[in-house]
Phi, psi and omega in degrees: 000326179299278172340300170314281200270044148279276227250015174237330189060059191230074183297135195251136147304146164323273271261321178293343187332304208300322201293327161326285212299292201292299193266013197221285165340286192318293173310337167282328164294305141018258171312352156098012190281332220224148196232140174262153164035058146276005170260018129179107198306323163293015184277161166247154207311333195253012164315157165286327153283012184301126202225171170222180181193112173289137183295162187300310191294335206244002190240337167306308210260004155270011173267349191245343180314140171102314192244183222293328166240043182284275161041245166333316184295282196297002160250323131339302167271357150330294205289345177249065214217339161296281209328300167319314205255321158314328182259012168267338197254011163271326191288327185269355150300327179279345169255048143286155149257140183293082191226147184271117178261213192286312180280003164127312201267179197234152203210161188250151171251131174274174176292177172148182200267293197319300144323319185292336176295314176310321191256000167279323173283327169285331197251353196209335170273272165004293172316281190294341175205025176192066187276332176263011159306140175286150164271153189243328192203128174244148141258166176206126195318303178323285215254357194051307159218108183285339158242086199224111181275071164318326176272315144354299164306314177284341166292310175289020185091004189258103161294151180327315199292316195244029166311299187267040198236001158287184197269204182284290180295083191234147183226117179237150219240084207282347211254015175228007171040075172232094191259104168311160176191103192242129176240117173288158179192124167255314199226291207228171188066043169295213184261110135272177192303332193257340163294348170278321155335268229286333193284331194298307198300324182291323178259322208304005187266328182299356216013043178247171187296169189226116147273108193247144172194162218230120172261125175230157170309297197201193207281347190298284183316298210305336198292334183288352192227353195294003193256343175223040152305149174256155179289160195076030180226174177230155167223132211243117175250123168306320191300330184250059196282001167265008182256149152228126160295113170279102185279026202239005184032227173330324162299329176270343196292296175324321195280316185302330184265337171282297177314000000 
């Protein structure tokens, strides 16, 4: 964008990036013109450090434009340019993540540390504290959304309409009328007070219980955000994953003199 209007005198708003990345980037990877992260492919689309680079083979052959044997250069990177785009979509395939859903079937995560959080609460969070919940809706930084049971959802009273007012995460449990409600947070989003609002107006018609809870890596990220968690919520740590922080007082006291 810089490059555009420097040296074309052509100015883009900030806001226009994604239309770079989708309508312009994305198709040079495509074509094998163009490589994303290549030094390092585990970056995710919406990193800060998300990058292209022309491959070595396409800066060869524009080093040849113009002249007697661009021809040749440029019928040369045809033929190999399958070959190309095949071992760029392996490579990047191979820093994907893997998760197993309920039915059976298997879903790809792209990469990034926000996902890598996402299949730690379906693979480690779950087992311990919510083993009889359904997954109901995963999102994903890429694909936006990988998992979405809609009539399940809609069973429960969520309509299509507050699709993009869910947490990362919903998990439901029918047989304790139980609702997981998960916010992964790598950069942004916990459950604060006013997303606990927002999560409240969208479920409470369901009348199952609301479990809300804010996933962080470790303890480092939870320090950053622990001054505006809301209270009646849990913090879920991938590093400790058999503990929850409880933000609920009385709420947690009561269920211990009840047990």
């Amino acid at each position: 964008m810089a490059f555009v209007r420097d040296r074309l005198g052509h100015p883009y708003a900030m806001n226009t990036r994604e239309s770079f990345r989708k309508q312009a980037l994305h198709y040079f990877v495509l074509a094998g013109i163009a490589l994303r992260n290549p030094d390092n492919p585990e970056l995710a689309t919406n990193d800060r450090r998300n990058h292209y680079a022309l491959r070595a083979e396409t800066v060869t052959l524009l080093q040849h434009y113009g002249s007697e044997s661009w021809p040749e250069q440029l019928r040369r990177f045809q033929t190999m340019r399958p070959a190309l785009t095949d071992r760029s979509r392996k490579v990047a395939d191979s820093y994907r993540l893997s998760l197993a859903l309920d039915s059976g079937d298997v879903i790809t995560l792209a990469p990034g540390p926000h996902n890598v959080l996402q299949a730690a609460i379906v693979r480690e969070f779950r087992p311990r504290f919510a083993a009889a919940a359904r997954l109901l809706y995963l999102g994903d930084a890429e694909n936006k959304t990988l998992v979405y049971l809609q009539s399940e959802l809609e069973g429960l009273g969520i309509s299509l309409s507050s699709h993009d007012k869910l947490p990362d995460i919903v998990l439901h449990d029918p047989g304790n009328r139980r609702v997981f409600l998960i916010e992964a947070v790598y950069s942004t989003g916990p459950v604060s007070p006013k997303r606990f609002l927002e999560l409240e107006e969208v479920f409470e018609q369901t009348g199952l219980t609301r479990v809300y809870v804010t996933a962080f890596p470790n303890f480092t990220t939870f320090k950053k955000y622990a001054t505006i968690i809301a209270w009646e919520t849990e913090v879920w740590l991938a590093e400790a994953p058999d503990h929850l922080i409880h933000f609920d007082g009385e709420k947690f006291l009561r269920s211990l003199a009840e047990g």
